[in-house]
C-alpha positions, 0 to 999 in steps of 0.5 A: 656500130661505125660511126661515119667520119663526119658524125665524129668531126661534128661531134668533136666540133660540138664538144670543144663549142661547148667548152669555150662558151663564155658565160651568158653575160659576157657573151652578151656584153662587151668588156668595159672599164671605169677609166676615170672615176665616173663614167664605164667605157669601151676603149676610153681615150683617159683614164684617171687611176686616183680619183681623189687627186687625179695624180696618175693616169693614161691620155691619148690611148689607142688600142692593139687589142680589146677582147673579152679578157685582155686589152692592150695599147699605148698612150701617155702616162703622166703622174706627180711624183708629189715631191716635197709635197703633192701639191708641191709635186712635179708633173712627169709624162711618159710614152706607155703601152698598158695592159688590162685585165682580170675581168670581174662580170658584174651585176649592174654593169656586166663585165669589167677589167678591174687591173691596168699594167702601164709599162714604161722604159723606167719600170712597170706599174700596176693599178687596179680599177674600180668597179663601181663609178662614183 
């Protein structure tokens, strides 16, 4: 028996839907980020990586890109170099672009990026991120 060229293209077309079919959550869900301690955002304008101190983070963020499984963007990274102390320490800023990533789909909040790689001219530094707001 012949198949018509049209039966095989939408069969192929059904196979290959098939397997790109994220799973049901993140197909329902966008991608968010705790970018700050307390709250899980879509495209944060901040983010704060330690919590505790507030002692390095991004403000002022825009985005390239914000996907299922990647973001990109730049902003400002600023960060105390706690010298000779943290509370002593200086206050530095940068220009920054930044990359998130390593998507984990969880059960109270759906999927979230738990890593955030900030690039500077000076060298690469990468956070992760929780999952769970305070």
């Amino acid at each position: 028996m012949r198949r018509s060229p049209v039966v095989a293209v939408l069969a192929a077309v059904a196979a290959v839907t098939l397997v790109v079919q994220p799973t049901p959550a993140l197909a329902q869900q966008r991608t968010r980020v705790v970018a700050h301690c307390t709250e899980i955002s879509y495209q944060p304008a901040h983010y704060i990586f330690f919590c505790a101190d507030g002692g390095a983070g991004l403000r002022h963020a825009t985005y390239d890109k914000w996907g299922t499984w990647s973001a990109r963007g730049s902003a400002t990274y600023y960060f105390n170099d706690c010298d000779p102390s943290c509370a002593g320490g200086t206050w530095h800023h940068r220009a920054a672009t930044f990359r998130l990533y390593r998507v984990v789909d969880t059960v109270k909040h759906g999927p979230l990026f738990t890593r955030i790689k900030v690039t500077t001219t000076k060298r690469d530094y990468v956070y992760h991120l929780t999952t769970k707001p305070y």
